[in-house]
LOVOZA-163690 format. One record per atom (N, C-alpha, C, O): residue in one letter; x, y, z. Coordinates in steps of 0.2 Angstrom, whole numbers, padded with zeros to 4 digits, always signed. Layout:
<torlums>
AXYZ;...
</torlums>
This chain:
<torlums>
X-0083+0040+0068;X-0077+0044+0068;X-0076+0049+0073;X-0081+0052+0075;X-0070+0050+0076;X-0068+0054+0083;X-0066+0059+0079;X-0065+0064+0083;X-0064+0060+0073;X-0061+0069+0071;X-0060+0067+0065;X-0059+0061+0064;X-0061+0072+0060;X-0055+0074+0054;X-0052+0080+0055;X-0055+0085+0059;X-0046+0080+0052;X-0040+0084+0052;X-0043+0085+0043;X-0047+0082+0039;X-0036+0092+0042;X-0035+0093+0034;X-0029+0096+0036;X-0028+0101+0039;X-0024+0092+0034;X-0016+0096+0035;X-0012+0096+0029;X-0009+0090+0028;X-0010+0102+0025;X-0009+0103+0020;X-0016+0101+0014;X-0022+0103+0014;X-0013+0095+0010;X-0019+0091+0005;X-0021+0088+0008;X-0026+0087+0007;X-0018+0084+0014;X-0021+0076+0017;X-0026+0076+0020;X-0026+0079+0025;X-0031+0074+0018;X-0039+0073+0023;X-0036+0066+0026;X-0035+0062+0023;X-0036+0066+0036;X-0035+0062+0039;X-0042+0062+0046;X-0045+0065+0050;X-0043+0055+0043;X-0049+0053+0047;X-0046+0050+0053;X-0040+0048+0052;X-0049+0049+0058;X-0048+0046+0066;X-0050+0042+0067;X-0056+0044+0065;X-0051+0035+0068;X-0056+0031+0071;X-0054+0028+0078;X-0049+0028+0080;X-0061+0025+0082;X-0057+0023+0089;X-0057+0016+0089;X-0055+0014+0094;X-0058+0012+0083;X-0055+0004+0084;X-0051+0004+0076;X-0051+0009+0072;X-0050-0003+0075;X-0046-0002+0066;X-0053-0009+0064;X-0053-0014+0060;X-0056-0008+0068;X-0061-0012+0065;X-0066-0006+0061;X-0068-0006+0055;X-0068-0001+0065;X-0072+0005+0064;X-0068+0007+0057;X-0071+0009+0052;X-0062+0006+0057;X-0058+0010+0050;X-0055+0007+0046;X-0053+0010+0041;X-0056+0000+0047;X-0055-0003+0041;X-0062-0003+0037;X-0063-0003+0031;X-0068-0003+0042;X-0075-0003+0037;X-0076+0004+0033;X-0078+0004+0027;X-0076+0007+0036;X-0076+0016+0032;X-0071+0016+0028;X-0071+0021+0024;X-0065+0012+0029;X-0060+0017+0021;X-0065+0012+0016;X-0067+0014+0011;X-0066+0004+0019;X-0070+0002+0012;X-0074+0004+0009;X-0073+0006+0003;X-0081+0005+0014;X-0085+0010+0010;X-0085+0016+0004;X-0088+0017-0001;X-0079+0018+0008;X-0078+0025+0005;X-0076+0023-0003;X-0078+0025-0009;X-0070+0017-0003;X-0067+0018-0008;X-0069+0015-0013;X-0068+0016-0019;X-0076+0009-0009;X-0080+0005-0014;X-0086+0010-0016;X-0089+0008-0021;X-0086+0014-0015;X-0091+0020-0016;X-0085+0025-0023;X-0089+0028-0027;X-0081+0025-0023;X-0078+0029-0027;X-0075+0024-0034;X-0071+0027-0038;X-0076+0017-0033;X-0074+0011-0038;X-0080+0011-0041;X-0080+0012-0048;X-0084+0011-0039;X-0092+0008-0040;X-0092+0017-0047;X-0094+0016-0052;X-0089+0022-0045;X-0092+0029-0049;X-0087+0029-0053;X-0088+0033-0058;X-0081+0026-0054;X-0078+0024-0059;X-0078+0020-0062;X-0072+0019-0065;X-0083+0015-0064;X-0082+0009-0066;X-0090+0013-0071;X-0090+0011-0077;X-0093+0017-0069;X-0099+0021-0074;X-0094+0026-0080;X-0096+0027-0086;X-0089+0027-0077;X-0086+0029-0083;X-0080+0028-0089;X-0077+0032-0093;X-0080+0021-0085;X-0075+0018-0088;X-0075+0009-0090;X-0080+0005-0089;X-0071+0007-0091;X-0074+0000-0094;X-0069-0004-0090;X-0070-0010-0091;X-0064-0001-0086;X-0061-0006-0082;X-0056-0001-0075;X-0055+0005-0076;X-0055-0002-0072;X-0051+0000-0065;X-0048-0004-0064;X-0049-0010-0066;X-0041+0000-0061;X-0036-0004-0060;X-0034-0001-0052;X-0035+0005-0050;X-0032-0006-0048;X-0032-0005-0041;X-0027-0008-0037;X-0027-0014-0036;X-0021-0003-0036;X-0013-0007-0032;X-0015-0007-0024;X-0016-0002-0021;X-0014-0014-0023;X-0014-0016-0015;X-0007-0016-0013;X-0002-0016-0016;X-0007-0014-0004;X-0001-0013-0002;X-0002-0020+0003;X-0008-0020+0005;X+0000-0023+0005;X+0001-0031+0008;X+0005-0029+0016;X+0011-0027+0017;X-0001-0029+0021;X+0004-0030+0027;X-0003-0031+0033;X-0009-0029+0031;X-0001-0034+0038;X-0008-0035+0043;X-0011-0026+0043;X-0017-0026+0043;X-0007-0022+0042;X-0012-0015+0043;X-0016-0014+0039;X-0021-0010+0040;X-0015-0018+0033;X-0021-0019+0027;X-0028-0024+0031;X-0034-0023+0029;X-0026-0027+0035;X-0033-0033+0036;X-0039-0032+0037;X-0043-0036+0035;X-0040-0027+0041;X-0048-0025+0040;X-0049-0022+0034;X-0053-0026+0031;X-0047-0017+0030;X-0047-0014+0024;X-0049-0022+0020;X-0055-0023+0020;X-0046-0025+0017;X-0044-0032+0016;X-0050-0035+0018;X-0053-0036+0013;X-0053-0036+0023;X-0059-0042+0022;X-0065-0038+0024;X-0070-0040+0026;X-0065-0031+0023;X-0071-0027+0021;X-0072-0027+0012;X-0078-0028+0009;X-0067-0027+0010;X-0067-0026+0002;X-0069-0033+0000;X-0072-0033-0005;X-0067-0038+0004;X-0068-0045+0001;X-0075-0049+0002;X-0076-0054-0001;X-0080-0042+0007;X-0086-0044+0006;X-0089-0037+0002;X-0093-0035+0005;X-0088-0035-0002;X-0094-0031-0006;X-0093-0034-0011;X-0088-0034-0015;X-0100-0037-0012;X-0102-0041-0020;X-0105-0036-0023;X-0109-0037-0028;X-0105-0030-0022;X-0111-0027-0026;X-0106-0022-0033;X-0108-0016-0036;X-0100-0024-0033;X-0095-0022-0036;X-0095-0026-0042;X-0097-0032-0041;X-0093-0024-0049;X-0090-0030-0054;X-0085-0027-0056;X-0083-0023-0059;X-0082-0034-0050;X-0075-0037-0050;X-0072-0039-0057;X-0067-0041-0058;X-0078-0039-0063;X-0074-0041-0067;X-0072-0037-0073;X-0069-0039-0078;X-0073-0031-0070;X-0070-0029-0075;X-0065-0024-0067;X-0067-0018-0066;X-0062-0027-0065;X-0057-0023-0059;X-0050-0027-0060;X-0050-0032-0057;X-0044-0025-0063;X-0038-0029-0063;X-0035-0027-0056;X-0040-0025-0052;X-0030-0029-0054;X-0028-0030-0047;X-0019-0031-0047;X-0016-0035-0050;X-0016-0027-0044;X-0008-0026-0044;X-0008-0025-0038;X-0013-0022-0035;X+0000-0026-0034;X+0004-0024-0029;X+0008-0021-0031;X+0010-0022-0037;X+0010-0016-0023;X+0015-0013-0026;X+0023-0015-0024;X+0028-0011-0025;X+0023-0021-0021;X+0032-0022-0019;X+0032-0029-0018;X+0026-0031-0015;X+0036-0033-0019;X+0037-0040-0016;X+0045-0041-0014;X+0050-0038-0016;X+0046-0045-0011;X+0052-0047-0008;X+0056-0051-0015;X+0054-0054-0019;X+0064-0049-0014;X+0068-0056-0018;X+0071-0061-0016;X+0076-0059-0012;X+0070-0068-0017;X+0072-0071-0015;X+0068-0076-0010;X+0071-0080-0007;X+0059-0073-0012;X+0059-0079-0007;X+0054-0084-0014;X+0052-0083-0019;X+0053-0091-0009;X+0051-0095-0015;X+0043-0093-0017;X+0039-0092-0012;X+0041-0093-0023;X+0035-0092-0027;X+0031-0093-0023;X+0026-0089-0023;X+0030-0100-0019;X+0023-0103-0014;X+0024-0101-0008;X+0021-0105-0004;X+0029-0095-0005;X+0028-0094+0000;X+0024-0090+0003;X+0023-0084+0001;X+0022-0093+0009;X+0017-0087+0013;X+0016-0081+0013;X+0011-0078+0014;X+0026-0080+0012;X+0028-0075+0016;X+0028-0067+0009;X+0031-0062+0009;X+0025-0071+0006;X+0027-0066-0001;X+0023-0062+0000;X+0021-0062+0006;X+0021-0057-0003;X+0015-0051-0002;X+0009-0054-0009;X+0003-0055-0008;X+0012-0056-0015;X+0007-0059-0021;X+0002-0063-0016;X-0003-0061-0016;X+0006-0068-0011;X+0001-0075-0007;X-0002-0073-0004;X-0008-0075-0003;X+0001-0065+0002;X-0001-0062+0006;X-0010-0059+0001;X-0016-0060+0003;X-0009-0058-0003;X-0016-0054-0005;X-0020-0060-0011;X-0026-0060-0013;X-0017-0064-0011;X-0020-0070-0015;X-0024-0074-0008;X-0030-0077-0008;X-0021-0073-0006;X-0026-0077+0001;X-0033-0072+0004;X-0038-0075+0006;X-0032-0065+0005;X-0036-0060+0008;X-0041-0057+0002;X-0046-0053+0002;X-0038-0058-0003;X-0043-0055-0009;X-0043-0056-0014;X-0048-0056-0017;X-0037-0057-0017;X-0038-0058-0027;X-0039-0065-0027;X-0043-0067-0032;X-0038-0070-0023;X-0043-0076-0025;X-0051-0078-0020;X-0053-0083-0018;X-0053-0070-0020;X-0057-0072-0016;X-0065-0067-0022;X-0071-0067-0021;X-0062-0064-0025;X-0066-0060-0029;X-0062-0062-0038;X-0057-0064-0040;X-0070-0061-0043;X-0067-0061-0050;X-0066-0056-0051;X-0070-0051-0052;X-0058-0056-0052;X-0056-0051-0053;X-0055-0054-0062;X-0054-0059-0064;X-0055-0045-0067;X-0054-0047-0074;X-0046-0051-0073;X-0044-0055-0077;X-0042-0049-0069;X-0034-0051-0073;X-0029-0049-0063;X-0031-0045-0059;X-0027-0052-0063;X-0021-0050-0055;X-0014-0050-0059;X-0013-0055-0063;X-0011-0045-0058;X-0005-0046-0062;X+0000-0046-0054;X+0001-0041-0051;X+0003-0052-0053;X+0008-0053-0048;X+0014-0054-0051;X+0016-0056-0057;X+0016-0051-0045;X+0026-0049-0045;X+0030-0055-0045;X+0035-0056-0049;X+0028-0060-0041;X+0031-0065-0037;X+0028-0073-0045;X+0024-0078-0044;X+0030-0071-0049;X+0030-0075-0054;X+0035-0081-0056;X+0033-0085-0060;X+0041-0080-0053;X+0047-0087-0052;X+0050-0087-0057;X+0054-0091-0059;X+0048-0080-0062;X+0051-0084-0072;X+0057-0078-0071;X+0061-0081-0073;X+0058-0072-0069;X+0063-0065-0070;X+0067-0065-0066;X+0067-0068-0060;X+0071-0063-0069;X+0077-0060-0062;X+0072-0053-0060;X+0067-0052-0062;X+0076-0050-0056;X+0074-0046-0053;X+0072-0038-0058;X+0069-0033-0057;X+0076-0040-0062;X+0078-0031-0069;X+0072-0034-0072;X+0068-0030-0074;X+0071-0041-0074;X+0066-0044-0081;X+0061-0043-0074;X+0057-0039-0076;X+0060-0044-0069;X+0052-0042-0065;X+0051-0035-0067;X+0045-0033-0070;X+0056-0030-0066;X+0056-0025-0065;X+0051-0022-0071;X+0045-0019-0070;X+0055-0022-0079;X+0053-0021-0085;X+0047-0022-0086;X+0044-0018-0090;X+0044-0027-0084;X+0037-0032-0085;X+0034-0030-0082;X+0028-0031-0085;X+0034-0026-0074;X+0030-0023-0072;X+0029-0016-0075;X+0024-0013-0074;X+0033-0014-0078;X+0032-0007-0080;X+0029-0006-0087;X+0026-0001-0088;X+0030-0011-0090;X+0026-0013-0095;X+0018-0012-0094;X+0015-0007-0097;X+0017-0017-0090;X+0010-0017-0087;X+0007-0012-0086;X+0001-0011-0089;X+0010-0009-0080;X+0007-0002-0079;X+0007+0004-0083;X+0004+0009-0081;X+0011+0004-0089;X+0009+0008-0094;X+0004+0008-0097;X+0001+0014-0098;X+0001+0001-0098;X-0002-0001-0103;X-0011+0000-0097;X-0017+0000-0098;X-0008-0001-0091;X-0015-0002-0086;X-0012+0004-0082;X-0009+0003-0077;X-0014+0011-0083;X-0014+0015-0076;X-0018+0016-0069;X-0024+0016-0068;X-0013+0018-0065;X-0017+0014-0059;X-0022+0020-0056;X-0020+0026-0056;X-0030+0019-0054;X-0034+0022-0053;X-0035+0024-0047;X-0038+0029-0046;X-0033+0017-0042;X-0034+0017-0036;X-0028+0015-0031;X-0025+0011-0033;X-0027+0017-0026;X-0021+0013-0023;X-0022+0012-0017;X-0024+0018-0014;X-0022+0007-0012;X-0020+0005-0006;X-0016+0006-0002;X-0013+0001-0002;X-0015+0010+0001;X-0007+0012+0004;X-0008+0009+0012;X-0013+0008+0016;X+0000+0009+0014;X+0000+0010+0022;X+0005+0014+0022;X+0008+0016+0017;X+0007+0016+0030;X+0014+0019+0031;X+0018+0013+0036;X+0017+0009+0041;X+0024+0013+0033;X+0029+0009+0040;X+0031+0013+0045;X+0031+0019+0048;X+0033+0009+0047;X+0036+0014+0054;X+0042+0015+0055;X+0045+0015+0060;X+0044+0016+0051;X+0049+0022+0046;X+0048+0026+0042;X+0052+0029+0039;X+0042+0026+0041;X+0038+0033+0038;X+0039+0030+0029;X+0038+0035+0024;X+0041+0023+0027;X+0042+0022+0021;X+0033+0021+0018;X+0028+0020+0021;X+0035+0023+0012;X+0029+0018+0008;X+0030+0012+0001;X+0034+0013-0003;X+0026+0009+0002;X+0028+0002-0001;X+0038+0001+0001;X+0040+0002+0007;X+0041+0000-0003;X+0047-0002+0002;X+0052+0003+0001;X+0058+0003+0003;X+0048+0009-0002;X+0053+0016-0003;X+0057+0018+0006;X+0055+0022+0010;X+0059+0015+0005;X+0064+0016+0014;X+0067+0023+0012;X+0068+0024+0006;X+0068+0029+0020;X+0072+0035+0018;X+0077+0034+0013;X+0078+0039+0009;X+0080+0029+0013;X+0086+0028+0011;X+0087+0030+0003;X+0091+0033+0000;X+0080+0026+0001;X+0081+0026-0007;X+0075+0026-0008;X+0072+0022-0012;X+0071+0033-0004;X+0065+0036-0006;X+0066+0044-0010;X+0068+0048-0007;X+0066+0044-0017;X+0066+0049-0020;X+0060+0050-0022;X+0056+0046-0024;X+0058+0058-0022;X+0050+0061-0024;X+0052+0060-0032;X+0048+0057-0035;X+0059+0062-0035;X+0058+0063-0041;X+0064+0057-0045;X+0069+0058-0048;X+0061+0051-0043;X+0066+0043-0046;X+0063+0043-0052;X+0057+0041-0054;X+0070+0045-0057;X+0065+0042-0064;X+0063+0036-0063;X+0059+0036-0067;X+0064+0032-0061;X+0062+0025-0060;X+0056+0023-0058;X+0055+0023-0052;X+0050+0019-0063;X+0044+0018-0057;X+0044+0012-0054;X+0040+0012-0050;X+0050+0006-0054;X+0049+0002-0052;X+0056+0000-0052;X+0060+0002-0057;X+0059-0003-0046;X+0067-0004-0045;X+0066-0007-0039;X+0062-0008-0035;X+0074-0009-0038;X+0075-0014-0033;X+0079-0010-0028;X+0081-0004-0030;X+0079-0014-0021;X+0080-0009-0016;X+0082-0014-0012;X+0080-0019-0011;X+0087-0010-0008;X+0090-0013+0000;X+0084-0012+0005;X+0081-0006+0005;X+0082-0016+0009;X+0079-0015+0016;X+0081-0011+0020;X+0087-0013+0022;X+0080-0005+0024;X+0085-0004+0028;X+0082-0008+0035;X+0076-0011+0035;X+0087-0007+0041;X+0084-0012+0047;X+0078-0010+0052;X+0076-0014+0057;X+0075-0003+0050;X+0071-0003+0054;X+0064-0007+0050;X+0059-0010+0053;X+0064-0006+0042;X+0060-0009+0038;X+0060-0018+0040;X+0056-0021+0042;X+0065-0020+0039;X+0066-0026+0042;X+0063-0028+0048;X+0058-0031+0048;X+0066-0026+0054;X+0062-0027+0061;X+0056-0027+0061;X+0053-0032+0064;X+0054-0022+0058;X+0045-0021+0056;X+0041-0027+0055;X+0036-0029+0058;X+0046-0030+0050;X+0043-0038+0048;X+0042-0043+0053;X+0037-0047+0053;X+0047-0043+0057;X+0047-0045+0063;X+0040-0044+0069;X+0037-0048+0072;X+0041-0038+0069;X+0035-0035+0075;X+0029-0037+0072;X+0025-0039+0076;X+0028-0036+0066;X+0021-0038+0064;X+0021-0047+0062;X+0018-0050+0059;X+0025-0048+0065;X+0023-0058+0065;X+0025-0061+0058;X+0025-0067+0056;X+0027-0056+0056;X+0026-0059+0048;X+0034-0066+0045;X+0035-0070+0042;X+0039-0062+0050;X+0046-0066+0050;X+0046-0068+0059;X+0044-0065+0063;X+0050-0074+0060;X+0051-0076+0067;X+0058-0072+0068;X+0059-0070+0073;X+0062-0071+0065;X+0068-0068+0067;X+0071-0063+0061;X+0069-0063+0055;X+0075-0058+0062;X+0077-0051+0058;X+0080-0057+0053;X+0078-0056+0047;X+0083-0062+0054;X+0088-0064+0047;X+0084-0069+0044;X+0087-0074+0042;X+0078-0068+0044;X+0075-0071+0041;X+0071-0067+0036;X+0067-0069+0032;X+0073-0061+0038;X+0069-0056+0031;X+0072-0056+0026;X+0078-0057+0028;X+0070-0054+0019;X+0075-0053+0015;X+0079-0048+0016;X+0077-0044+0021;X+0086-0047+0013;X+0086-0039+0013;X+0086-0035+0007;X+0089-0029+0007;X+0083-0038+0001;X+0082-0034-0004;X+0075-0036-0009;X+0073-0042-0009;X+0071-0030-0011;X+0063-0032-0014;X+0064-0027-0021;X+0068-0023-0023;X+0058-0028-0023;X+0054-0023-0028;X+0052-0019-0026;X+0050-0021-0020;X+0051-0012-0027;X+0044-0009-0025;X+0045-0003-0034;X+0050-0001-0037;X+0036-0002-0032;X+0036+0005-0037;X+0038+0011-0033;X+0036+0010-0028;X+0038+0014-0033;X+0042+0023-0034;X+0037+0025-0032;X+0031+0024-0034;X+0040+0031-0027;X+0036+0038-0024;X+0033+0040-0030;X+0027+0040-0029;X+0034+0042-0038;X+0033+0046-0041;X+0025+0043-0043;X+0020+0046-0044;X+0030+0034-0043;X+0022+0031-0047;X+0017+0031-0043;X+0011+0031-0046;X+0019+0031-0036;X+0014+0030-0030;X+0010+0037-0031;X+0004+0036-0031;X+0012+0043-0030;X+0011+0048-0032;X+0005+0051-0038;X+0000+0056-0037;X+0007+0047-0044;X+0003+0049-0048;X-0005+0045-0050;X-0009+0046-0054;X-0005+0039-0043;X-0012+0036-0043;X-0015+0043-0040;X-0013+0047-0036;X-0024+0044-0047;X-0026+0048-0046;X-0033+0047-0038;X-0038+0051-0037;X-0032+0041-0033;X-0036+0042-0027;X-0030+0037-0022;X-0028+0031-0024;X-0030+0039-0019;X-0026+0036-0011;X-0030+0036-0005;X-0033+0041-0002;X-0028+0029-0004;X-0033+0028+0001;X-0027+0023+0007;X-0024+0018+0007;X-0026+0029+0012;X-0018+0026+0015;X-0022+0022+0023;X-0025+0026+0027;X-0022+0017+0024;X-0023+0015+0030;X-0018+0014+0036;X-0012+0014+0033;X-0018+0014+0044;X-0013+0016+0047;X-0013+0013+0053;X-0008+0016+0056;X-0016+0008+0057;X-0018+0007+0061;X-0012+0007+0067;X-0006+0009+0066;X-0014+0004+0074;X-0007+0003+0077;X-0002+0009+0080;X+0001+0013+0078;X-0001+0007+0086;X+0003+0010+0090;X+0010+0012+0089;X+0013+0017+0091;X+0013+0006+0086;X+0018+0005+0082;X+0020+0011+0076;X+0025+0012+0073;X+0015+0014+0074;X+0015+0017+0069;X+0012+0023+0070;X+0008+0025+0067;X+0014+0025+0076;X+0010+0033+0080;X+0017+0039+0077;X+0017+0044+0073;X+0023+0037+0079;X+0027+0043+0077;X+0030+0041+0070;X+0035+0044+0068;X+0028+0036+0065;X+0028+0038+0058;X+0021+0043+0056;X+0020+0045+0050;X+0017+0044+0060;X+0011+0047+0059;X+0012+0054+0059;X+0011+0058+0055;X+0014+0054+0065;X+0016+0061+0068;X+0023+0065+0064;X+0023+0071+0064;X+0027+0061+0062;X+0033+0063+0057;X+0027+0066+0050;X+0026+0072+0049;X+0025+0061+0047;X+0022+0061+0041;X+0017+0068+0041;X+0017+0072+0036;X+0014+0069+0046;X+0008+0074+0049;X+0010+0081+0049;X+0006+0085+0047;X+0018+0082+0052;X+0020+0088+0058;X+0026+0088+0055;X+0028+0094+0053;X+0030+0085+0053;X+0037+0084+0052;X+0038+0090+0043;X+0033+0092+0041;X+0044+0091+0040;X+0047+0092+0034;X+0042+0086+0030;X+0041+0080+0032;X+0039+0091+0024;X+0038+0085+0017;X+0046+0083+0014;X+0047+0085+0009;X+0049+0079+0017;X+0054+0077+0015;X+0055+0069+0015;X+0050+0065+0017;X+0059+0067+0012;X+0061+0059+0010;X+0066+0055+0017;X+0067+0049+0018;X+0066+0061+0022;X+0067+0056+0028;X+0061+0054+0031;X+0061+0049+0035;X+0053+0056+0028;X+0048+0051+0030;X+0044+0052+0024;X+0039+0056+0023;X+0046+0047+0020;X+0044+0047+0014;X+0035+0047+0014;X+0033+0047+0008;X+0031+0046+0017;X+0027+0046+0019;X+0021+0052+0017;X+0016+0052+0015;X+0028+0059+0021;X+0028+0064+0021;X+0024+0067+0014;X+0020+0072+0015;X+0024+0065+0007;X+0023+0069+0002;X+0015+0067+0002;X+0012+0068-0003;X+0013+0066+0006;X+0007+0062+0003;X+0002+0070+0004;X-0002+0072-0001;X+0004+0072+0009;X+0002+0080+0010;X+0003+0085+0007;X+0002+0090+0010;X+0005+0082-0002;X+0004+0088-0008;X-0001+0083-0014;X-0001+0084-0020;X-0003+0079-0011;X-0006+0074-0016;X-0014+0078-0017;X-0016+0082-0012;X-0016+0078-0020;X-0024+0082-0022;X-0029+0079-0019;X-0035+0081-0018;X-0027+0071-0017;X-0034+0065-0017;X-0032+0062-0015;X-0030+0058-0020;X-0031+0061-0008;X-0028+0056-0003;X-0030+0056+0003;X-0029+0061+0007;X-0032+0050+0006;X-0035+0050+0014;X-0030+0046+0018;X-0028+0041+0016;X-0028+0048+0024;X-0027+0044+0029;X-0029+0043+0033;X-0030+0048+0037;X-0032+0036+0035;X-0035+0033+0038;X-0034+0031+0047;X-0033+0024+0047;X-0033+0032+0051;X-0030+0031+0057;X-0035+0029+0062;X-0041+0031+0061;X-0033+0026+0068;X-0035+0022+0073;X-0034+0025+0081;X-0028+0027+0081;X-0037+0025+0086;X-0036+0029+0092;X-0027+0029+0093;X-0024+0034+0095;X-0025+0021+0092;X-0018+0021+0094;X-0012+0025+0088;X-0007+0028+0090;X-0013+0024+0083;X-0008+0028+0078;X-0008+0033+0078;X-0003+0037+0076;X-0016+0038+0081;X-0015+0044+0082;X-0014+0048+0085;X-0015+0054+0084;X-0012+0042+0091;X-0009+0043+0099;X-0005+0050+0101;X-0005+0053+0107;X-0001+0053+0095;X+0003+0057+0095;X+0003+0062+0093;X+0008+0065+0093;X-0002+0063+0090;X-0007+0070+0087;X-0008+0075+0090;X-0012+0080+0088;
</torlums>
């Protein structure tokens, strides 16, 4: 590790490849699953689905010394509108890099093909009532959103833990830059996500960041107002929250 910071609540780790940092948030966090699984009889754990997950992602996908079976497994946002078997979903995205790669007790996916978007909506909050979440995976975009809380229609205080939302276009391009769409009008323009509030009230965060592209959502989030123009920004009154960065996202530190 090249430094830690502490800026407000946020413990921010440094690292100089996103190889070095994707292995250290896992340990960390499989060291903090493994101490709550002695005291409890199941963990629940929300994945955030994007290449800045991928080391994070196949470090997690090698530690067997975990029982994955008693670990349910949720994300937190998927797109509307694309088809159930597509790649492009974030459900496939983490069914291919980890919920079908560990036994997990139960995966509760978004991208299920039976709901409209209000019955997804319902069904997920359902769930998460009944399963509150213990651990969470986070990223930032580079728009400072998290999960698909774009500024636009990032509220600290959304009654809502789960709702639909417009993309705005920098979230959109994003998709693009990260390889994940060939072209802007091939993204959706409208998804799920759960809510700052709920994202908030997971009691361990573990925010991954890697990427040059995501240096001044860094520096916003970091230096900037805790405000909902980088919604990113709250994480900095969170009690138990690390962010995890790489030589290039820190670039502007």
């Amino acid at each position: 590790m090249e430094r830690e910071l502490l800026i407000d609540n946020l413990n921010v780790k440094v690292f100089r490849t996103r190889e070095e940092m994707g292995r250290n948030v896992a340990q960390e966090a499989v060291s903090r699953i493994r101490c709550l699984l002695q005291t409890q009889e199941e963990v629940n754990i929300l994945f955030a689905a994007a290449p800045s997950q991928n080391e994070l992602l196949l470090n997690l996908s090698e530690a067997n010394d975990l029982d994955w079976g008693r670990i349910n497994g949720f994300h937190m946002d998927e797109y509307i509108g694309l088809d159930i078997n597509s790649p492009r979903s974030f459900g496939n995205y983490l069914k291919e890099r980890i919920f079908s790669l560990k036994p997990f007790k139960e995966v509760y996916y978004m991208n299920r093909g039976l709901e409209s978007s209000e019955e997804l909506c319902f069904y997920y909050e359902q769930i998460l009532k009944s399963h509150p979440l213990d651990v969470g995976f986070l990223g930032i975009g580079e728009n400072g959103h998290l999960a698909f809380n774009d500024p636009h229609v990032a509220f600290f205080d959304d009654p809502q833990p789960i709702k639909v939302v417009d993309l705005d276009i920098l979230c959109r391009m994003q998709q693009v830059h990260d390889g994940c769409f060939d072209r802007l009008e091939d993204v959706p323009l409208f998804a799920v996500t759960l809510t700052i509030p709920t994202l908030f009230d997971i009691p361990n965060l573990y925010c991954t960041v890697p990427g040059l592209s995501k240096s001044e959502a860094v520096k916003n989030c970091l230096y900037g107002p805790v405000s909902s123009d980088c919604p990113a920004s709250i994480l900095r009154r969170h009690g138990n929250a690390t962010l995890y960065l790489d030589s290039e996202s820190s670039s502007l530190l």
